[in-house]
N, C-alpha and C positions, 0 to 999 in steps of 0.2 A: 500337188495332187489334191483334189476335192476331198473333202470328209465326208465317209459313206454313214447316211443315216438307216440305221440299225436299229427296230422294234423287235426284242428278244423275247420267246414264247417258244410256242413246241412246232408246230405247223404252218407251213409259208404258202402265202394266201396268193398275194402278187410281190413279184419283185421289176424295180424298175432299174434299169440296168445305163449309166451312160446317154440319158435323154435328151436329146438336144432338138429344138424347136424355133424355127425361126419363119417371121415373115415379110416378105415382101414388103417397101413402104410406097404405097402408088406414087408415081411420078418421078422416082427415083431409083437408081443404080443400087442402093445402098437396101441392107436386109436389117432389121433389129430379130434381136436376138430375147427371146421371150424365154425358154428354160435352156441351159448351160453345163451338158454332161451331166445331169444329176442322178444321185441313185438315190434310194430308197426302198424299203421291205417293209413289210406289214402283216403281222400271221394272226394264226386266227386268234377270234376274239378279240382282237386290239379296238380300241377306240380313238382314233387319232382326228384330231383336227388341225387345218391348214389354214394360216391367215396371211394377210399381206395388203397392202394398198392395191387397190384397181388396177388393173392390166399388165400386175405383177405375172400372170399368167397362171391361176390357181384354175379357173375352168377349163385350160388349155391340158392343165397336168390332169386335173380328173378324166377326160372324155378319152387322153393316151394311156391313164389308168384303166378307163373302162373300154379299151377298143373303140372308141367312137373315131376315134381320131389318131392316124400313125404323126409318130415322133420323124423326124427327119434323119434323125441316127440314133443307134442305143437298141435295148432290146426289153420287152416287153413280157414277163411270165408270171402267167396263169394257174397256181395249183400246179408249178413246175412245166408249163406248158409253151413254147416258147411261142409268139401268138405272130410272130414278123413274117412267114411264109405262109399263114392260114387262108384260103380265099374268105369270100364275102359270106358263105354258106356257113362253113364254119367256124367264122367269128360271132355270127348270128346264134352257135348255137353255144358257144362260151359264155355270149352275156345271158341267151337265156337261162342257162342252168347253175351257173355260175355269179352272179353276178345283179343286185337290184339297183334301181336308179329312182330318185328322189331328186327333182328340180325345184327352183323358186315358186314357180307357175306349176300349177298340178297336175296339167293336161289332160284332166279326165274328157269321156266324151259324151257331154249333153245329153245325147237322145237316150244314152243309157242310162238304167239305173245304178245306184252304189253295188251293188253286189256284182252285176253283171260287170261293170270297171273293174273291180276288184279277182275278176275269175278271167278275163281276159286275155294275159301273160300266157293261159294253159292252152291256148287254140293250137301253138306248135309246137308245145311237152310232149315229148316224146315217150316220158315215164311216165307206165301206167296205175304206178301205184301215186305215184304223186297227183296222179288226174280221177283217181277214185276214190284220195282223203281230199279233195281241194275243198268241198263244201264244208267240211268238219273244220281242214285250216282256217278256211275264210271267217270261218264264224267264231274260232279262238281267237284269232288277232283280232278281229272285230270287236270284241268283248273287251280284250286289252284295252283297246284306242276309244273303248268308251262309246262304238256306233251300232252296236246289236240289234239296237229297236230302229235303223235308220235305211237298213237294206233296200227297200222298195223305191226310197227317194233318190231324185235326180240330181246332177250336180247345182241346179239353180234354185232347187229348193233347200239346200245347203248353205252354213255361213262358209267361208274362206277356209278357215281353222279346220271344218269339219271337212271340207274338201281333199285338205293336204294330208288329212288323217289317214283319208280312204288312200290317197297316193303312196302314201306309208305303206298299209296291209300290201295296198298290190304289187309296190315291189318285190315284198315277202312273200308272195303267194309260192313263189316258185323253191323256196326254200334255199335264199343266196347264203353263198359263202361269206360273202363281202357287200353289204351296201353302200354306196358310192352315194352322196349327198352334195348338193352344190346350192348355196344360200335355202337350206330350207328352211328356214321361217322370215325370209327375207319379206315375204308378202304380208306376214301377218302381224296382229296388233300384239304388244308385250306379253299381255297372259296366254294368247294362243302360242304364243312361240316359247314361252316356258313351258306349257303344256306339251309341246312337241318335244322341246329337249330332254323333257325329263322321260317323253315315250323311247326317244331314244337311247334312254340310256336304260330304261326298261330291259327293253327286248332285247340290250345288247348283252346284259345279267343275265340272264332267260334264257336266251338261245342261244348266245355264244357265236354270233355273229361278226365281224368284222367289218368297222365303220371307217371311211376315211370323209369328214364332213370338211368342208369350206364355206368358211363365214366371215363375216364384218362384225359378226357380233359377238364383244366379249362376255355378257351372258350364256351362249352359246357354246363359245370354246371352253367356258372356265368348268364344263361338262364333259369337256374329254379328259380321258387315261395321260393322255401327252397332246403338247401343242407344238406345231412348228412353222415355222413362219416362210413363205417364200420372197425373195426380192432378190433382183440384178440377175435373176435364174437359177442362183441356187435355192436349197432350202436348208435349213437350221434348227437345230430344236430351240424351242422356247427354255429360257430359264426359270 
């Protein structure tokens, strides 16, 4: 039997149950096998980072983390929420109240501004108190990340750094339980991505959020609370 990795705290944020993930290899009969019955929990507050060589499948486990992507077996829960029979509507509304997302690339959208990027997430909040402190929020984390004076500006009049800053607030905008990070400072140069991890661990002091980050970079991970490393499909805590 697998060893069930266990982050102890008081509140359980996700739990992954049994997850097994496999894909097809074109032109062949044969499946590999990318995660391997694995569990894992994660409650609040936790800072956890995930490492492992390339196409160990750590993006694969975040997006089953984050609802992006069903596991092929196992079971998936949310704030005890079991997420396998949910339709598309309301997984939709899991990650958004639930749940912020941080990628390599920051995906802002050009014609807008920083702030308008940043207030976004709230067009289908449903909470109306969360939609009537959004401009107070935005302008607190704003201030964290160092961009107060930069609201007006567009993503192209922006360096990189400051780009992925703004992707930061906006995933926060919604006030996640859990944000879900997959190579975030993978794009930027070493001081912007110390600058990012140390935002990270910021906010994670401060608000008491729950981080599961995947990185290549041991700068990066030597920033989380625990490290755990995935390969052959399971995953292991770091020693």
């Amino acid at each position: 039997m697998r060893k069930k990795v266990f982050v102890k705290q008081n509140t359980m944020i996700i739990q992954l149950k049994n997850i097994s993930k496999h894909y097809e290899i074109p032109g062949s009969e044969t499946r590999r096998t990318i995660l391997d019955n694995l569990w894992m929990e994660i409650e609040k507050g936790q800072m956890v980072g995930i490492v492992g060589p390339s196409g160990s499948g750590k993006s694969t486990l975040l997006n089953i983390a984050g609802t992006l992507d069903k596991p092929d077996s196992g079971t998936v829960m949310i704030n005890g929420t079991d997420t396998q029979n949910l339709n598309d509507r309301q997984l939709s509304e899991i990650r958004n109240n639930h749940i912020g997302f941080v990628f390599q690339l920051h995906h802002l959208l050009p014609q807008l501004s920083l702030i308008e990027n940043v207030l976004l997430p709230l067009i289908p909040q449903k909470n109306k108190l969360l939609r009537e402190t959004a401009n107070e929020r935005a302008m607190d984390l704003l201030g964290m990340v160092g961009l107060k004076d930069k609201i007006t500006q567009k993503p192209g009049q922006m360096s990189v750094g400051e780009c992925q800053r703004t992707a930061l607030v906006r995933a926060l905008i919604n006030e996640p339980d859990i944000l879900l990070a997959d190579e975030p400072t993978g794009s930027l140069d070493q001081k912007s991505a110390d600058r990012l991890g140390e935002l990270l661990r910021e906010i994670n002091l401060q608000k008491q959020i729950s981080m599961i980050v995947v990185t290549h970079s041991e700068r990066l991970a030597k920033k989380m609370q625990l490290v755990y490393t995935l390969d052959d499909g399971d995953i292991t805590p770091r020693k």
